[in-house]
C-alpha positions as CSV (number, residue, x, y, z in Angstrom):
1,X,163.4,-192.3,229.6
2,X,162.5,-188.4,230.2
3,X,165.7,-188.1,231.5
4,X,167.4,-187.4,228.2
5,X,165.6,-184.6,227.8
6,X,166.4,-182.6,230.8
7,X,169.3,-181.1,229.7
8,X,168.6,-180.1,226.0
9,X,165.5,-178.1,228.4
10,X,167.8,-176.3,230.5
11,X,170.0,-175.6,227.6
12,X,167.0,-173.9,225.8
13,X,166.9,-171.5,229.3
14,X,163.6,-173.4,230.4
15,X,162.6,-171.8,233.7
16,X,159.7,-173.8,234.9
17,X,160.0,-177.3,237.5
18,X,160.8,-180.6,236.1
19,X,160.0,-184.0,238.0
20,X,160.6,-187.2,236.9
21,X,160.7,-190.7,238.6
22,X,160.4,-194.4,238.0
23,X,156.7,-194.3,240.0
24,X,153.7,-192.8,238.4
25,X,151.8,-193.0,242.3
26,X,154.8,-191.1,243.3
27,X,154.6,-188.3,240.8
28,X,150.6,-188.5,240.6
29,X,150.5,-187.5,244.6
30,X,153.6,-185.0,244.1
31,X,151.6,-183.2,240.8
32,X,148.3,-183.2,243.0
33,X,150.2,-181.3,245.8
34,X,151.9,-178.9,242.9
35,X,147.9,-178.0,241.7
36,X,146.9,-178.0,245.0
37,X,149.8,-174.9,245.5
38,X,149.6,-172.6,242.4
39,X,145.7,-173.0,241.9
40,X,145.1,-169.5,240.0
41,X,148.7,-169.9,238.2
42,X,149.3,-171.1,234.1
43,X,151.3,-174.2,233.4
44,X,151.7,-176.8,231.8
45,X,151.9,-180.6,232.2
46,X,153.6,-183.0,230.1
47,X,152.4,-186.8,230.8
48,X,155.4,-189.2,229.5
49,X,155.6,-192.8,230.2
50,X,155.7,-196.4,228.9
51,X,153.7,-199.1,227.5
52,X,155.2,-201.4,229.3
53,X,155.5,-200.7,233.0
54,X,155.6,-196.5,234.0
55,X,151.6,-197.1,234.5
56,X,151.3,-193.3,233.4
57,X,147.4,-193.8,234.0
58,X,148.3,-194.3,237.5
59,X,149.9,-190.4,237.7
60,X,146.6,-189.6,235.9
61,X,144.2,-191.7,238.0
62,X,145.5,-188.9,240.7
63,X,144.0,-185.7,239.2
64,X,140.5,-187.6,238.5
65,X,137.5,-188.2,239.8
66,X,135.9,-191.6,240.9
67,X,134.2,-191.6,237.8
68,X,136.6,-190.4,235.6
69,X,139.2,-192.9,236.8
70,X,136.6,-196.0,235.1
71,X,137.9,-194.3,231.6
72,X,141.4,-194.6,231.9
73,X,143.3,-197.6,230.6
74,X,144.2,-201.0,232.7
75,X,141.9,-201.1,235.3
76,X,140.4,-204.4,235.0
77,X,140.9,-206.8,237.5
78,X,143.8,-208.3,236.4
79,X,145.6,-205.3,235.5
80,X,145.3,-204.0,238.9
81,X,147.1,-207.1,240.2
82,X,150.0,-206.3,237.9
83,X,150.6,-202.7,238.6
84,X,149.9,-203.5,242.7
85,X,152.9,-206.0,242.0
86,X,154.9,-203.4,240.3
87,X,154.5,-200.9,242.7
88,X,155.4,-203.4,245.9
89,X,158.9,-204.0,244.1
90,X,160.0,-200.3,243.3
């Protein structure tokens, strides 16, 4: 998990915001809100999650458009049914 690296960051004097949490929908809506605020500003975004079951393309899927959301990863049918199930048990 990300969370091992939060402390060598701070260690190194990193100055800038750090989110992390078990829900890519969570931190998708919570990063589109962050653009949304510091439009005009630098950063950037680091993307870390599973294979298995983070769903990263889900965080992703927030920034994009309609159509760009029909290249990302697992969105067939069935996948969709696993990740809705996913989500309903966090």
């Amino acid at each position: 998990m990300f969370q091992h690296y939060i402390p060598a960051l701070k260690q190194e004097n990193f100055s800038g915001e750090i989110h992390s949490s078990l829900s890519s929908m969570e931190i998708g809506k919570k990063l589109k809100k962050f653009l949304r605020e510091n439009q005009g500003k630098e950063y950037i975004i680091l993307f870390k999650g599973s294979q298995n079951t983070i769903f990263t393309e889900e965080a992703l899927a927030a920034l994009l458009t309609p159509t760009e959301r029909k290249n990302l990863v697992r969105q067939s049918v069935d996948w969709k049914k696993k990740k809705k199930k996913f989500f309903v048990s966090l």
